[in-house]
Steps between C-alpha positions, in 0.01 A plus 500: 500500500577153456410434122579106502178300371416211726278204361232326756227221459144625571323305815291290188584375185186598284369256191579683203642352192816463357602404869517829609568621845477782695808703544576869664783677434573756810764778481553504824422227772296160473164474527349364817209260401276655767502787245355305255175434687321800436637712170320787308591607153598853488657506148570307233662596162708312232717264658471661879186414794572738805296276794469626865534232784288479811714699695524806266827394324515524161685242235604566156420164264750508219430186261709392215211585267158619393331200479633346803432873701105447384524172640623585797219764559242234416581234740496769759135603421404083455627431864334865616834648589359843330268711609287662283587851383227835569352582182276805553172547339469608098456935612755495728757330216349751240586732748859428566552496114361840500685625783853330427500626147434852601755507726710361225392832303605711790817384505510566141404804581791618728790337262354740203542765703854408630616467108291871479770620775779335361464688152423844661861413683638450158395812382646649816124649601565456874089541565420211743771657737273816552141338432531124561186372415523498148106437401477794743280820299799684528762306315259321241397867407874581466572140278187588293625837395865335451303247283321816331868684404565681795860516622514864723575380845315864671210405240495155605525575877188731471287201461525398871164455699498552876764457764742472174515825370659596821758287370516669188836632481644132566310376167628760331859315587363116463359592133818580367592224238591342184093408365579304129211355257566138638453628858180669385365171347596279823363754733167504278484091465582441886192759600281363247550190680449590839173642433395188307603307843279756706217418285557162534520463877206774519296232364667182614391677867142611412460099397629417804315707697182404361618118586565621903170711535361219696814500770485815555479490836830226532697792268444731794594340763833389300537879460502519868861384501717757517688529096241325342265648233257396285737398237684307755190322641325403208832311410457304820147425512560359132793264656371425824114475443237744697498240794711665715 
């Protein structure tokens, strides 16, 4: 991609002081001044204003500097070159807070349990290759007795529940491994935490729920669509709004 800057004049010259005038700076072609006569702000940030022309193409604005970047975004909204952004109503912004921040937990979530599996690998415990699902009953009955002191493999294996004590000769194998103090007080931290995350997103979700009881019936019908659960559609209905 062609990263040479070209310099144009916008189609006015705005009154601003300090005889200031409009410049773009394009990375790639020049702007057309037909583009300029109907623009919508879709982002702007220190020193950069992404704007969308008419016809769907979108220009990066690069000024020299702050000041003159706030400038620039001003005279666009005195000679109505902006439209107006959506701002949704108060619940449904309460909402997205709620709903964004819990999803920021969940990911959370998953990366404490990746650094989980990557100490178990250090202490050569191959158990996520026979029970992968490590908050499974199985294996957290298995890491709570390895917590508790317990290092017999046949002992250990014994704890399965279900379709895993058919696999009970394999965990026999996969708890074969080199368990030290420091690995004991990892394991114990990293579970800790996990089930201070389920707690939290337990009652981040009950909130939330409590919020959606009136949409109810637009949660359904998003669960209609084939992969998406409740989780998934209370997440949209707090970005997209109930009018659907």
């Amino acid at each position: 991609m062609d990263q040479t800057r070209q310099k144009t004049e916008c189609s006015f010259i705005p009154p601003v002081i300090n005889k200031y005038t409009a410049r773009v700076y394009t990375w790639r072609n020049r702007v057309l001044q037909r583009a300029f006569k109907r623009l919508e702000l879709l982002d702007a940030k220190v020193s950069r204003a992404v704007l969308r022309g008419r016809d769907g193409g979108n220009i990066i604005l690069l000024p020299d500097t702050d000041l003159k970047d706030a400038e620039w975004i001003a005279d666009l909204l005195q000679h109505g070159l902006l439209r107006p952004s959506f701002v949704p109503p108060t619940w449904q912004r309460e909402l997205r807070e709620l709903t964004r921040y819990r999803s920021s937990v969940i990911h959370e979530r998953s990366r404490t349990i990746n650094r989980l599996q990557k100490i178990l690998e250090d202490t050569n415990l191959k158990l996520s290759a026979v029970a992968p699902d490590l908050m499974g009953l199985s294996a957290r009955e298995m890491l709570a007795a390895l917590l508790a002191g317990e290092t017999n493999p046949t002992v250990l294996a014994e704890l399965a529940h279900g379709k895993m004590r058919a696999k009970r000769d394999l965990l026999v194998q996969a708890l074969q491994g080199h368990f030290k103090p420091h690995h004991r007080l990892l394991i114990g931290e990293q579970l800790a935490h996990i089930d201070a995350l389920d707690e939290e997103i337990e009652r981040l979700s009950a909130d939330i729920a409590e919020r959606l009881r009136p949409y109810e019936a637009q949660l359904k019908r998003l669960e209609t669509i084939p992969g998406i659960k409740r989780r998934l559609a209370e997440v949209i209905l707090a970005e997209i709004g109930p009018n659907m």
